[in-house]
N, C-alpha and C positions, 0 to 999 in steps of 0.2 A: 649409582649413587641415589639417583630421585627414587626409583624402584624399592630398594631399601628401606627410604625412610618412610616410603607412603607403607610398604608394608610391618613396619613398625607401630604402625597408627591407621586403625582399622577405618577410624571414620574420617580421618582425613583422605584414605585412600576412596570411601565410600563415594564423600562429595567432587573428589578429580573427576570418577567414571563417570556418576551424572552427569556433572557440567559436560563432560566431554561427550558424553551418547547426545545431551541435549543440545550441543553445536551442529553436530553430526547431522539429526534429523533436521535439522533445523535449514540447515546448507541443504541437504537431500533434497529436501521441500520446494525452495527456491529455485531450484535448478532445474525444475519442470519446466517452468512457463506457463501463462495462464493460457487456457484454452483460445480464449478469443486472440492473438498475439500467432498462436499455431493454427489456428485457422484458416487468417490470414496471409501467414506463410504457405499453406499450401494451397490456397484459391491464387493468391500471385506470384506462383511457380513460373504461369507460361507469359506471364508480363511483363512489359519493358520496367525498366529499373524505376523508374520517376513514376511510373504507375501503383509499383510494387510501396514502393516509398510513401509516396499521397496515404494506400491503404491503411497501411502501418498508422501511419500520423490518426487517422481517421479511428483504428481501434483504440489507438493510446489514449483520444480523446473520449471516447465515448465511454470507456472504462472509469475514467478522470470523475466525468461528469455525475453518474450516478449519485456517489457518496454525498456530494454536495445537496443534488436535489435530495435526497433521503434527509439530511441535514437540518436544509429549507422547510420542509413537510413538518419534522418534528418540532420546528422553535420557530415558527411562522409567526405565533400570536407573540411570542417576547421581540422577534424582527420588525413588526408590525408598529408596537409601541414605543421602540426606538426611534422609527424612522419620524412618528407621527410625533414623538417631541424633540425631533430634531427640527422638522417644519415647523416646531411651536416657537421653539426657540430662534428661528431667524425671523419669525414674523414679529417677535417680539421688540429685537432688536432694532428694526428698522423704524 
């Protein structure tokens, strides 16, 4: 029945296959792992579990971390003038 009607209607069947190749790849993709995450996994093959565990925690942070510092680096100077009238603004106050 859906078969039929999508092939009744060339471009509605057009935009189903997209979407659908573009879920596709998209699941595909994810379902690698990032590298650091398998790296991990196999340097803590021969370790006890709470070792293996700690590592883990330790990439997921360190991975975390980057974007922000990238973040920080590019909006330093608008960070900067916030923070500097927020001090303005309690010194005001008092």
């Amino acid at each position: 029945m859906i078969l039929s009607y999508l092939c009744s209607k060339p471009e509605e069947m057009k935009k189903w296959l997209f979407l659908s190749i573009s879920l596709f790849l998209y699941f595909y993709s994810e379902a690698q792992g990032c590298s650091q995450c398998r790296i991990m996994a196999e340097q803590g093959s021969g370790l006890s579990e709470e070792s293996f565990t700690n590592n883990m925690n330790f990439g997921i942070l360190y991975l975390m971390a980057f974007p922000y510092i990238i973040l920080m680096v590019l909006f330093r100077k608008p960070i900067i003038r916030f923070v500097k009238s927020l001090f303005a603004q309690g010194k005001s106050s008092q």
